[in-house]
MARZA-349222 format. One line per field, with one value per residue (C-alpha): residue number from 0; residue in three letters; x negated, y, z. Coordinates in steps of 0.02 Angstrom, whole numbers, always signed. Layout:
% residues N
num = (NUM|...)
residu = (Ala|...)
c1 = (X|...)
c2 = (Y|...)
c3 = (Z|...)
END
This chain:
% residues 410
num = (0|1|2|3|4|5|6|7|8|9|10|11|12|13|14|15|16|17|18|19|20|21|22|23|24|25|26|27|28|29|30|31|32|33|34|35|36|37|38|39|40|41|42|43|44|45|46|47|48|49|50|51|52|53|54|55|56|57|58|59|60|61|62|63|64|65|66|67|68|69|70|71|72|73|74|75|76|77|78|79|80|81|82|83|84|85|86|87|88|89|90|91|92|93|94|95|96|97|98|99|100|101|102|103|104|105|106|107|108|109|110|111|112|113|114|115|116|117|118|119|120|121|122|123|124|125|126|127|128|129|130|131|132|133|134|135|136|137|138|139|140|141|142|143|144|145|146|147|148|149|150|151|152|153|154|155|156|157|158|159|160|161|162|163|164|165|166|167|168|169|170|171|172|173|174|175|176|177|178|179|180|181|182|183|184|185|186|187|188|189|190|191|192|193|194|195|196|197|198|199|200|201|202|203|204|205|206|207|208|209|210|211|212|213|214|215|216|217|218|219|220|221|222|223|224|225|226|227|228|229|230|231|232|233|234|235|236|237|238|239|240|241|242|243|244|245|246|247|248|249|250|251|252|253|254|255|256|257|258|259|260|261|262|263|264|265|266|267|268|269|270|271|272|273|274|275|276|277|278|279|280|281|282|283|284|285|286|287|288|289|290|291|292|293|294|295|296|297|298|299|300|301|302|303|304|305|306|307|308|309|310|311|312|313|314|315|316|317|318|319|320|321|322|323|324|325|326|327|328|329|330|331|332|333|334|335|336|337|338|339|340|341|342|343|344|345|346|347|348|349|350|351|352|353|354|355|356|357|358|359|360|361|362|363|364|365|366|367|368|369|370|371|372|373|374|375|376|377|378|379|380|381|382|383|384|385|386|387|388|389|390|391|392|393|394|395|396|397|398|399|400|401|402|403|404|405|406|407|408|409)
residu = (Unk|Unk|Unk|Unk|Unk|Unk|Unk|Unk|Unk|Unk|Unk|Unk|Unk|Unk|Unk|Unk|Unk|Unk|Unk|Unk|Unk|Unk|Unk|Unk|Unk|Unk|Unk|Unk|Unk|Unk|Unk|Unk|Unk|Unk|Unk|Unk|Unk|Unk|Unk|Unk|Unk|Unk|Unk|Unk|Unk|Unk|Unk|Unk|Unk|Unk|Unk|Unk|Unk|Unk|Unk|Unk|Unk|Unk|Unk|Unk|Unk|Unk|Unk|Unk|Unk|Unk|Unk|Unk|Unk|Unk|Unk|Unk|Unk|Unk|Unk|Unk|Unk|Unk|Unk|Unk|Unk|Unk|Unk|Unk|Unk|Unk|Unk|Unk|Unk|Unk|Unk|Unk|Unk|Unk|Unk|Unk|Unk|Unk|Unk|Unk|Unk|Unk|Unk|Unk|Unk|Unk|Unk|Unk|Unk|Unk|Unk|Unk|Unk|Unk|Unk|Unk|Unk|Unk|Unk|Unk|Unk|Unk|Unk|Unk|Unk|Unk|Unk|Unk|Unk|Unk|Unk|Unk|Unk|Unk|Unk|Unk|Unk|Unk|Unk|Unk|Unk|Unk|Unk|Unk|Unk|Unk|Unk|Unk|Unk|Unk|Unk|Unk|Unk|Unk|Unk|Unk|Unk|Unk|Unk|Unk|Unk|Unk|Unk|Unk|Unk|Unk|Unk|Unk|Unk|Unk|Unk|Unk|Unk|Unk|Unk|Unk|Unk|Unk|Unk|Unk|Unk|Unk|Unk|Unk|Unk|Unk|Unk|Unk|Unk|Unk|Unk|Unk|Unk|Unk|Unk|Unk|Unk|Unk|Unk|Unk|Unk|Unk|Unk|Unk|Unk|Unk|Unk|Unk|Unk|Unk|Unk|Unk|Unk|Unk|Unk|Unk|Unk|Unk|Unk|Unk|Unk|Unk|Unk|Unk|Unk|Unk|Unk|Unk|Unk|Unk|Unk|Unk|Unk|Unk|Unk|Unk|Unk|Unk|Unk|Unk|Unk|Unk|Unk|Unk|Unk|Unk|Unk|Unk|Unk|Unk|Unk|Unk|Unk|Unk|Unk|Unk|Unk|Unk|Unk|Unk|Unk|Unk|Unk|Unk|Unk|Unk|Unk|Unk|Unk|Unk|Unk|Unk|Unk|Unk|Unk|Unk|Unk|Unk|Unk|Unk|Unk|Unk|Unk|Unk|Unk|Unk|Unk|Unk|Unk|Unk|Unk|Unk|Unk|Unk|Unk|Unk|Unk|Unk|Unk|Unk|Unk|Unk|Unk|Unk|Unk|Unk|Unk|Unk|Unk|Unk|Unk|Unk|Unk|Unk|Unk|Unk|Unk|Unk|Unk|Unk|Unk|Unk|Unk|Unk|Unk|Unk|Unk|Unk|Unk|Unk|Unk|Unk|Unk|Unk|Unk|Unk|Unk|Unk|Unk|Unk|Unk|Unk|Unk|Unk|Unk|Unk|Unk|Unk|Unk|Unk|Unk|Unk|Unk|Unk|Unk|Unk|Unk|Unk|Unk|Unk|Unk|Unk|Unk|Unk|Unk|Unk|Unk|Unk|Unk|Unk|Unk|Unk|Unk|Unk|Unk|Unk|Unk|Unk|Unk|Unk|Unk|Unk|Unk|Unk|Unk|Unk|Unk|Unk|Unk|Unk|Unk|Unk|Unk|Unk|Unk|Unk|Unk|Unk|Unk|Unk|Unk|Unk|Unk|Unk|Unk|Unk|Unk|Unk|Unk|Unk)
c1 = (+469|+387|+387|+410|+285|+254|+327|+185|+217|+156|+81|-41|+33|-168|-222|-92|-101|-297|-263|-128|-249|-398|-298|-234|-420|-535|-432|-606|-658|-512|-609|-581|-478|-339|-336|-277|-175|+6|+121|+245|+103|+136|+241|+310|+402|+352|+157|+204|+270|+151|+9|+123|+111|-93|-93|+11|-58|-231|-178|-111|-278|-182|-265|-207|-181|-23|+71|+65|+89|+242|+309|+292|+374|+521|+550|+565|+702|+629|+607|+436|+397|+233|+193|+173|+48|-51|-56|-133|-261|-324|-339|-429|-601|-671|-563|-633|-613|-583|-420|-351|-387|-295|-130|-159|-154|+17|+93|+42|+129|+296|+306|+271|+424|+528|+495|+550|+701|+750|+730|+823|+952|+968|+971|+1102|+1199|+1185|+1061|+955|+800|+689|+728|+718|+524|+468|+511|+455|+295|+263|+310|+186|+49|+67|+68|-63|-113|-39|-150|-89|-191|-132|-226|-232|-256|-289|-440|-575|-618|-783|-714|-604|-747|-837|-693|-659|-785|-781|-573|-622|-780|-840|-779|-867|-997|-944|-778|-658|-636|-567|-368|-365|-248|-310|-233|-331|-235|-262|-194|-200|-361|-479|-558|-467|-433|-592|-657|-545|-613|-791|-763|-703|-816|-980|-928|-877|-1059|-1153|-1187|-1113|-1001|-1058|-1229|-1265|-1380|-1382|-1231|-1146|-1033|-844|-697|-601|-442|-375|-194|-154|+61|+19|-119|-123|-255|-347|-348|-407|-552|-614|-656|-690|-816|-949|-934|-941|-1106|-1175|-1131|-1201|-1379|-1371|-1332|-1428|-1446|-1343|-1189|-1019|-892|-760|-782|-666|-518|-404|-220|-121|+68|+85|+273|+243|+318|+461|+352|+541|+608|+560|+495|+377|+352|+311|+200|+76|+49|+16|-136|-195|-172|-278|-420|-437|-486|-575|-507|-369|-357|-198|-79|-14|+108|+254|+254|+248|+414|+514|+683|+839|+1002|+1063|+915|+794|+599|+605|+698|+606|+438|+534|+532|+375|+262|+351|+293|+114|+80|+144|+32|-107|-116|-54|-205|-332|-387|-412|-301|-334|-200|-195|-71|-9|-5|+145|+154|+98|+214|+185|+18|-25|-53|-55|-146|-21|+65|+217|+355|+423|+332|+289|+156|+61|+86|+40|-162|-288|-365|-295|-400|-382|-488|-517|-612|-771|-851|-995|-938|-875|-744|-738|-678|-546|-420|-214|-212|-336|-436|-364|-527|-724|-787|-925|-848|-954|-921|-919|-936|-1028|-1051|-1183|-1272|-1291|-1115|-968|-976|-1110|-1072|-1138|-1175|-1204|-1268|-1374|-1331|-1302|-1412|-1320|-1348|-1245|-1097|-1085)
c2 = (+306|+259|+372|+324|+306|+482|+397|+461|+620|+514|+669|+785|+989|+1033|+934|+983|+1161|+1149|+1056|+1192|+1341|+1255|+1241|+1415|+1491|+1355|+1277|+1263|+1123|+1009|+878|+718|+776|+819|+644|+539|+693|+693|+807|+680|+627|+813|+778|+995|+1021|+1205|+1142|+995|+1147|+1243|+1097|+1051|+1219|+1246|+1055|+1114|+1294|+1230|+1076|+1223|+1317|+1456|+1564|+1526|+1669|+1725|+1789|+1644|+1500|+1594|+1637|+1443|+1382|+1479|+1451|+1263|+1343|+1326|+1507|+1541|+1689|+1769|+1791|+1603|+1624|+1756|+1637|+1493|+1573|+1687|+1533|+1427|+1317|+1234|+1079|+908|+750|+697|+795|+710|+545|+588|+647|+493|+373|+459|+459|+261|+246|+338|+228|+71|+129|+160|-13|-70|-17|-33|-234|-220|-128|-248|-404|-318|-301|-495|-484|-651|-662|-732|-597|-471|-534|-531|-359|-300|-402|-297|-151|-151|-210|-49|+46|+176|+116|+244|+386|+577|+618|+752|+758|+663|+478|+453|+392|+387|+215|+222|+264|+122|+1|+64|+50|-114|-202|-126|-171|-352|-410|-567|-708|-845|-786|-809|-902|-797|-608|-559|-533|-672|-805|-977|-1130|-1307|-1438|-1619|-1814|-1909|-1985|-1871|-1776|-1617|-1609|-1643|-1511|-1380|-1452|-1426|-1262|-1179|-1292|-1258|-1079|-1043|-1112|-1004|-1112|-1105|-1234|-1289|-1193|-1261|-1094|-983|-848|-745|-857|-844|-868|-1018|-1083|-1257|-1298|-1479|-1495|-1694|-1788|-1881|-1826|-1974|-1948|-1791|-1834|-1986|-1847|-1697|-1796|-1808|-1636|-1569|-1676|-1598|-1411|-1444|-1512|-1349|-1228|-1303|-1184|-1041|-1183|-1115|-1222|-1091|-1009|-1154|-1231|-1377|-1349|-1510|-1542|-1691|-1679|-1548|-1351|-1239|-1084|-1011|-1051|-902|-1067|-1134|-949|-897|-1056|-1011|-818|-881|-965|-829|-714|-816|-873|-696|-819|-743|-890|-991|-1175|-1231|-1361|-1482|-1357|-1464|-1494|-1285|-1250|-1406|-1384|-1379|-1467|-1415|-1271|-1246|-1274|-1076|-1053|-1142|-1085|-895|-917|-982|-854|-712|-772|-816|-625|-521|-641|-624|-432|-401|-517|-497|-659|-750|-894|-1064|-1193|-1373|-1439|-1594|-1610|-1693|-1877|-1923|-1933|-2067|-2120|-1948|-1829|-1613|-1524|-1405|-1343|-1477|-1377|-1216|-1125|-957|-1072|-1056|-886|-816|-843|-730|-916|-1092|-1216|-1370|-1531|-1671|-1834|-1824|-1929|-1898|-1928|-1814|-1681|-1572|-1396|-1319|-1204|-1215|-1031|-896|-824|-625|-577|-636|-769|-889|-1060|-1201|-1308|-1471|-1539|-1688|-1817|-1795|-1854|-1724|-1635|-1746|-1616|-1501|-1386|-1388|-1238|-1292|-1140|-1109|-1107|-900|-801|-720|-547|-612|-632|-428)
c3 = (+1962|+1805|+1658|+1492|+1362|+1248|+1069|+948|+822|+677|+602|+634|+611|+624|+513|+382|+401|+379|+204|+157|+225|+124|-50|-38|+0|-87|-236|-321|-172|-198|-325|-273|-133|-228|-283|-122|-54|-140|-71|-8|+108|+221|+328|+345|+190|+206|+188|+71|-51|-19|-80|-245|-290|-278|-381|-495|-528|-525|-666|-773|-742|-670|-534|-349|-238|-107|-261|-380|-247|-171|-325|-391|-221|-242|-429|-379|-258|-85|-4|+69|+133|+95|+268|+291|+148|+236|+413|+326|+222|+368|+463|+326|+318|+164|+135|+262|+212|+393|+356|+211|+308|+432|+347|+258|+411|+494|+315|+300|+472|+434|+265|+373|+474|+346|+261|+441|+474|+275|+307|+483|+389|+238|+387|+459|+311|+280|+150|+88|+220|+89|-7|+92|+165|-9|-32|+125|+76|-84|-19|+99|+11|-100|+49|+42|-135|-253|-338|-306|-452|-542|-684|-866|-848|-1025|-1063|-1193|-1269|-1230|-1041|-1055|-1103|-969|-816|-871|-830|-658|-647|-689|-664|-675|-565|-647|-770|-959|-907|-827|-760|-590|-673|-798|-824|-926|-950|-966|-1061|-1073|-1098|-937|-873|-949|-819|-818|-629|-568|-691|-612|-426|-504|-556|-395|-281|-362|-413|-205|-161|-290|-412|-608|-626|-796|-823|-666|-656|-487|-480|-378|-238|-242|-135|-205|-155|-248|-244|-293|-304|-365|-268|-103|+14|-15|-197|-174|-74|-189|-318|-199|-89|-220|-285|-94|-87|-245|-166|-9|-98|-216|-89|+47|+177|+92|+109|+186|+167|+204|+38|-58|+42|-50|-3|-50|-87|-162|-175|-273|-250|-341|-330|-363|-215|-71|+47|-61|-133|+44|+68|-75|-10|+149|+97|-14|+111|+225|+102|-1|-146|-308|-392|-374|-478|-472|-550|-624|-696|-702|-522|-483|-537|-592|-688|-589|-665|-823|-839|-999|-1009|-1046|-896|-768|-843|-830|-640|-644|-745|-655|-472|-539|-616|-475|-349|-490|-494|-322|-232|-385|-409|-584|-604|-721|-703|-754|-890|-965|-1150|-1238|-1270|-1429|-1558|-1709|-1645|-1645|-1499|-1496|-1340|-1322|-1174|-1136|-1123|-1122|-1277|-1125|-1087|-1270|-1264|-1096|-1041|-1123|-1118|-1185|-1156|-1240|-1182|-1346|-1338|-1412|-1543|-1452|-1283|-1168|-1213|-1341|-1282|-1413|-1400|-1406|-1447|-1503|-1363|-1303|-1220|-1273|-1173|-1181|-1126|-1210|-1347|-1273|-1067|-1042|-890|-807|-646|-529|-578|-661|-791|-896|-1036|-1183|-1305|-1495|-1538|-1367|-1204|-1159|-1026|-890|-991|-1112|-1040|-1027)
END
């Protein structure tokens, strides 16, 4: 006779009563602590009191003793007797941060559980799969995630300028920051999609895509929704040849991957939704280059520009901030009207109004492009003044004023 497997507790009653017992005696020890530990995360509601209470007395700069805490607990109307008080702190050790880890872990796993049988439940109940995997999705992604902080999180301005440079750093020096979102726009036939290829290919290989100066390598991923294979690769090929000479041994070809639907995807509709978060999730990309934008969320019958772009926007910003990537998209301009042309967005008017960057690509009297912009930049930035063709890479920037040193882009 085989017995059955012991189910796991999916906490630890140690491990909580060592947290509890350390708050109660060494409140002063909690820094840092205090700030992963909530008390949702104990699983004994007689502990998980007992830690809201220290938090909360210790916020308020109140002293923490048997009296205070008990009296605090029971205001909130949950009896605890002092005795309970007296067992822990008798007990107690300085506060471990092997402790908090571990409450941490079985909390993570009862929330995973939860999120379970929540999307069992809503199956059950007939709800929309789709819908119900992209919840589950985000849910657990945040899983773990959320501060217990307690105190103020307010900041300075000086603090701010500080953190932020930390919260988005860099992903290609001078043109865009880990979280941003920038639009290139452009008539047909000028060059625009092969300067998006060029900008996550040599970025992914540690090379600046139009300084052509060393920097840091980047995970790329490029999703085309209008060319054939083929048409990809009649660009791609030289750039991939220019990479591999630049890198040379420091080449790794799994830093950028290409993922191609040339019939194009309705980033609205859960499949295609699904699709792209499958290859995030599998190429962690820094950067992600995608477009044309027409052919990412196409208007169904009888439906607005505003409407379609609605959809659109809304999928692209929680994917942006919930994989941290920076996103530049490709976009058509409108057809010229009375011999004369605008390098706007075509479309909806969300699309002028949402990047921190709108890029607009003119010809050039010199030859080459002239960089302008379709709206005024959000954030500084240091993207050059005009691109030129050049041999080695189809493109170069050029800086009127001075091409900037890597200190300058800050």
């Amino acid at each position: 006779m085989t017995s059955r497997k012991q189910q796991p507790l999916h906490f630890d009653p140690d491990a909580e009563r060592a947290m509890a017992g350390a708050a109660l005696l060494f409140p002063d020890r909690l820094e840092g602590l205090a700030d992963d530990l909530a008390a949702a995360d104990f699983f004994d509601l007689v502990l998980r009191r007992i830690w809201q209470a220290v938090i909360e007395l210790t916020a308020e700069g109140k002293t923490v003793d048997r009296v205070t805490v008990v009296n605090r607990v029971n205001a909130a109307g949950a009896p605890l007797e002092p005795d309970t008080v007296v067992e822990l702190m008798a007990d107690a050790l300085p506060p471990r941060r092997e402790h908090v880890d571990v409450i941490l872990r079985h909390s993570a796993s009862r929330r995973v559980r939860q999120i379970g049988t929540e999307a069992v439940h809503a199956i059950s109940e007939g709800g929309d799969p789709y819908d119900v995997a992209t919840r589950t999705a985000t849910d657990l992604d945040l899983v773990g995630s959320m501060s217990a902080s307690s105190r103020p999180q307010a900041m300075t301005l000086e603090e701010l300028i500080e953190r932020s440079a930390v919260a988005a750093p860099w992903v290609i020096p001078g043109l865009v920051r880990r979280d941003w979102r920038a639009i290139v726009v452009a008539g047909e036939g000028l060059g625009k999609s092969t300067l998006l290829r060029q900008l996550a290919i040599a970025s992914a290989q540690g090379v600046h895509p139009l300084t052509h100066q060393p920097m840091q390598p980047i995970r790329a991923l490029i999703v085309d929704a209008e060319n054939p294979l083929a048409a990809i690769a009649e660009t791609g090929s030289p750039l991939d040849a220019q990479a591999r000479r630049s890198a040379s041994a420091a080449f790794d070809s799994e830093r950028c991957r290409v993922w191609s639907e040339p019939g194009g995807l309705d980033l609205r509709r859960p499949r295609d939704r699904a699709s792209l978060v499958r290859e995030i999730r599998n190429q962690q990309p820094e950067l992600v280059v995608a477009g044309p934008v027409y052919k990412l969320g196409p208007r169904h019958e009888g439906e607005s520009y505003e409407d379609a772009a609605e959809g659109v926007l809304r999928v692209l910003d929680e994917l942006r901030t919930r994989f941290k990537f920076a996103l530049i998209l490709e976009h058509h301009a409108p057809k010229p009207q009375a011999g004369k042309r605008d390098i706007l967005p075509f479309g909806s008017q969300r699309w002028l109004a949402w990047p921190e960057l709108g890029i607009g690509l003119h010809e050039s009297d010199q030859g080459g492009l002239r960089i302008g912009r379709f709206r005024g930049d959000r954030l500084r930035n240091h993207w050059p003044d005009r691109l030129e063709r050049s041999g080695a890479w189809p493109w170069t920037g050029v800086w009127e004023h001075g091409m900037p040193s890597i200190v300058d882009y800050g």
